[in-house]
N, C-alpha and C positions, 0 to 999 in steps of 0.2 A: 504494500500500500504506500502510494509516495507519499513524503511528508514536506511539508512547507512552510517558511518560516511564515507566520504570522501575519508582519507587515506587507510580507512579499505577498502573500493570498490574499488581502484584503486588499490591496490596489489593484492586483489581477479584477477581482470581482468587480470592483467598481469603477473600473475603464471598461471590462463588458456590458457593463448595465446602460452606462453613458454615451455608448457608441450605439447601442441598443437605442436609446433616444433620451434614458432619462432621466431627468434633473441631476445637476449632480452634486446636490443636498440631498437627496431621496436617493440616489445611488450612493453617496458615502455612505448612510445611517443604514442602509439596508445591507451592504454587504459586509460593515460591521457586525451586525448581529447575528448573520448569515454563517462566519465566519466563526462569532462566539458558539453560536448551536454545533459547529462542528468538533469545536475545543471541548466542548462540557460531554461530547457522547452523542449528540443529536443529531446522528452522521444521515439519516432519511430528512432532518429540516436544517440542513448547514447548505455551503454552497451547490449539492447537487442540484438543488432546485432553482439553479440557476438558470438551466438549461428549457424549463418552465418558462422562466418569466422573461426570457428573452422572446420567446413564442408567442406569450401574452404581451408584452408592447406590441409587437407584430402585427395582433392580431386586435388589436385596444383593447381589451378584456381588463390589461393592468394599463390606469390612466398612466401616461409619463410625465405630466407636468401639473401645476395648478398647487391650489390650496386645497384645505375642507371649507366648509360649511357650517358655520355654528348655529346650531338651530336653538340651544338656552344655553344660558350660563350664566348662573346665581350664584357667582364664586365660591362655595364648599361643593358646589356640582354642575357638573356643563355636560351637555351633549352636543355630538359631531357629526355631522354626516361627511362620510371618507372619500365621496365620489371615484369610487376604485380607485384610489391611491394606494402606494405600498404600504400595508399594513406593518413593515417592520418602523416607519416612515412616522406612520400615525402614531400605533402604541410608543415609540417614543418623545415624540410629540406632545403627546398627551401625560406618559408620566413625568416628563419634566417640567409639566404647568404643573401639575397634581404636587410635585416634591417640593416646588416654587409658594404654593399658596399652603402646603398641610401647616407652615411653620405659626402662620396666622387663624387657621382655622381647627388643626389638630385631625378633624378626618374631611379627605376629599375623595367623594368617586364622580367616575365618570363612565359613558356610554356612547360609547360609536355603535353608528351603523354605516354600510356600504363600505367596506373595506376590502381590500385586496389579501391575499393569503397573509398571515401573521405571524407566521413561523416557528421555531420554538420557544412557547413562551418564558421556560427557565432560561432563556440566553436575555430576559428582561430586568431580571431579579437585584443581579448585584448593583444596578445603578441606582437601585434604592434601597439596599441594606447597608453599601457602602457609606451610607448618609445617615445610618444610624434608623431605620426608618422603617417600618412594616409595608407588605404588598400586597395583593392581593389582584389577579388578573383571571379572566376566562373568555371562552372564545367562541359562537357556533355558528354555525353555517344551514341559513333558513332555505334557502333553496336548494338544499339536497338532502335526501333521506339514507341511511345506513344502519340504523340501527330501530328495531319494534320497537311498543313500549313493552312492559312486562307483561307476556301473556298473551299478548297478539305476534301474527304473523307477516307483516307487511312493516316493512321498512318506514320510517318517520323521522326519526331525530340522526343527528352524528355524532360522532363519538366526545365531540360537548370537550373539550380538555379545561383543567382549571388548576393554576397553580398560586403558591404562595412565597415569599418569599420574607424569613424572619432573623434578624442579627441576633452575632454574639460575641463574644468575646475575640473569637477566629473565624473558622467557616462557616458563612451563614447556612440554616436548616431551608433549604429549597427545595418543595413538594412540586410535580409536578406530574399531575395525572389524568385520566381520561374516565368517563364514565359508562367506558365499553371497555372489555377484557382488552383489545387491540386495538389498533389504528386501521383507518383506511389508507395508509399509505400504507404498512406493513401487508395487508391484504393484498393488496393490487402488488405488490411485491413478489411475494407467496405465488399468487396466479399465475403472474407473467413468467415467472421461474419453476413452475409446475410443481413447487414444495408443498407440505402440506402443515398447519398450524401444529406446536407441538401436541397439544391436545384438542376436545371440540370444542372452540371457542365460538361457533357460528351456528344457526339454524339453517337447515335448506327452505325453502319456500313453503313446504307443508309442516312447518316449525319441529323438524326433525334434529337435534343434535349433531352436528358434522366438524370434522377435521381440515375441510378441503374448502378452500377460500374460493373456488370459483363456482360456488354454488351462491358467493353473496356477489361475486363480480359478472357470474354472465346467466344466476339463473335463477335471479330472481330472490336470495336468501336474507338473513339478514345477519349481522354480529351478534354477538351478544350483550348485553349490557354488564355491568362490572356485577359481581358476583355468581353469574353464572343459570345454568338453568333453577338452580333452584333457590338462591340469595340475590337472582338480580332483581328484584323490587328495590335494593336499597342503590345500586345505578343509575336505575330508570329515575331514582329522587333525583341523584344526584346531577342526573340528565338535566331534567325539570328545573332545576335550579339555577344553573348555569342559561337554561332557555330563556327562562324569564325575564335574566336581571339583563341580559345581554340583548335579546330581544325587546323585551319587553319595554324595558327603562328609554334605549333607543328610539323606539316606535316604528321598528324597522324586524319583523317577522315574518313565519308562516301564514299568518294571516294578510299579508298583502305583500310580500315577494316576490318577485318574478320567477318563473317556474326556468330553471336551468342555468341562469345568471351566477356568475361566482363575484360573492359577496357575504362577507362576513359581518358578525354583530360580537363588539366587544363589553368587557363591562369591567372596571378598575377601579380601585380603593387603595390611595395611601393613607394608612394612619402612623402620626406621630405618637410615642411614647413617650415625650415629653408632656404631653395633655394629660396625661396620666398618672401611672407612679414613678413614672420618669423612667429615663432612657437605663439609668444604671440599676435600677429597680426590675426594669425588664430583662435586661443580659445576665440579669444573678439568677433569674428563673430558666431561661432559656439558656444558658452555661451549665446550669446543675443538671436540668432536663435530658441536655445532650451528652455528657458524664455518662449521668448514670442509664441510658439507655446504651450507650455503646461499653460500658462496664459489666453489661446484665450475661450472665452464664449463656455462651450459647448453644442452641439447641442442635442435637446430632446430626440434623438432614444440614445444621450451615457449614457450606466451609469454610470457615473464618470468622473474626468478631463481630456481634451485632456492627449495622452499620448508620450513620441517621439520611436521611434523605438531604441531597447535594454533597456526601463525603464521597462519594466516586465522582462526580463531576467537577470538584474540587482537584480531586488525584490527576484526572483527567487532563485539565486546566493547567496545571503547571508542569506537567509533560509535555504537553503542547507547549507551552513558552518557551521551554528547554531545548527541545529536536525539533518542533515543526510541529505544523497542524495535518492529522490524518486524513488525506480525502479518498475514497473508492478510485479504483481502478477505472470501471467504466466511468465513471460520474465524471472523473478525471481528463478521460477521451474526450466523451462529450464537450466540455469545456475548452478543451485544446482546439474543439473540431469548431465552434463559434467565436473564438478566438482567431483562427487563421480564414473565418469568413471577412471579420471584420477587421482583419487585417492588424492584431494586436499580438506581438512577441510573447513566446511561451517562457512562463518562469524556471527558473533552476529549482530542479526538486533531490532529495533525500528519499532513495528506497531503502 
């Protein structure tokens, strides 16, 4: 797998973005973050999906230039409409207002709608716990269906992802999860590669338990929601929840979305722990918490010490700073192969 230093990948990406057509404030911040999901693990939402969004300016699907649209903003809350701009673009946009005003307001959230893919949302995290500062972001996509609700068979929601992001004393505790066993890119994955899920994470269309992703990619199936056949009711919430505030708060959902459109509805909350019992109040709970769960005996099926959510992407991360950032082989082509369209010099890599 080659690897690449850092800087060198992240000007690669965003001289393809901008030869591509696109802004290039919205191509630096986007293959920044592009760049970060590769560093922390998030090798299916890091620069592969470059090759994506070069097809989508292409095609307009992803706007290249322009602002949002602010439809309210009652300063501890605003909503945006993203006019398919780059969701990496937005969400950062939005939590640097959000990090700019929590200090006078203590909590601020906010809700786009019409956004372009968003990428991985733990590559959002440390630019607000680095601040001392809690996160909270989620993400879904009203115009397409992947996932039943619990119990039925026909596809509705997507797999909904929603993370958080909380300081401490060292590496912040970065959750960041979906509310279906898998992704749809993992799927479409799986299919294309004719592999099959290691267990059945999927219904076939006559809500059958299956192993094989291409019963939700060409036949009609659906995912499953988090817990599985028989605990996913608590998914399907957690599904709901994420619809809602993302949806809902935007004013931009299933109930008036355009049917095949990609566009996403986000929904963000910074809060300050100084409004609170203060910031060092907070890291003495979240310091002991993270102790003593990676202290806790672990159990024989682990190999290795409990671990807290963001200590591998952490690991990860400064591997990457060290050798180079890991990108896929194919993903890799690809990149080189739009890069010698657009006539942009291939970087020196580390296999």
């Amino acid at each position: 797998m080659p690897l690449i230093d850092r800087i060198t990948l992240t000007q690669f990406a965003e001289e393809i973005l901008t030869r591509a057509g696109m802004e290039p404030d919205k191509a630096e911040t986007t293959a920044a973050v592009l760049v970060e999901g590769d560093m922390i693990g998030h090798e299916t939402h890091g620069v592969s999906l470059l090759n994506w969004y070069v097809d989508a300016l292409e095609d307009g699907s992803l706007a290249k230039a322009g602002s949002y649209e602010v439809v309210n903003d009652r300063g501890a809350a605003f909503v945006w409409d993203g006019r398919s701009l780059p969701g990496a673009w937005l969400l950062t946009k939005a939590i640097d207002l959000a990090c700019e005003r929590v200090r006078d307001h203590g909590v601020v959230t906010a809700a786009i709608r019409n956004c372009h893919h968003t990428c991985a949302l733990s590559a959002f995290m440390r630019q607000v716990t680095e601040q001392g500062l809690i996160v909270q972001l989620s993400v879904s996509h009203p115009a397409a269906s992947r996932v039943a609700p619990y119990g039925g068979t026909k596809p509705l929601l997507t797999p909904n992802p929603m993370a958080a992001g909380f300081p401490t004393s060292e590496d912040p505790i970065l959750i960041d999860v979906s509310a279906s066993i898998t992704t749809t890119t993992m799927t479409q994955n799986l299919a294309k590669t004719g592999k099959k899920f290691p267990e059945a994470w999927a219904f076939t269309a006559a809500g059958e338990p299956t192993d094989d992703p291409r019963e939700v990619t060409e036949r009609g199936g659906t995912m499953m929601p988090l817990g599985g056949q028989l605990k996913g009711h608590k998914g399907f919430g957690l599904g709901l929840i994420v619809e809602l505030l993302g949806q809902g708060l935007s004013g931009k959902g299933r109930a008036n979305a355009p049917a095949g459109v990609f566009s996403q509805s986000a929904f963000l909350q910074v809060i300050d722990p100084a409004f609170f019992a203060g910031l060092g109040a907070f890291t003495a709970q979240s310091d002991f918490l993270a102790s003593a769960c990676r202290s806790n005996p672990s159990a024989p099926w682990n190999n290795g010490p409990v671990r807290m959510p963001g200590d591998s992407a952490a690991r990860k991360r400064r591997l990457a700073l060290e050798e180079g950032v890991p990108v896929g082989e194919v993903a890799w082509e690809k990149l080189c192969g739009h890069a010698a369209i657009l006539g942009l010099p291939i970087p020196d890599v580390a296999v």
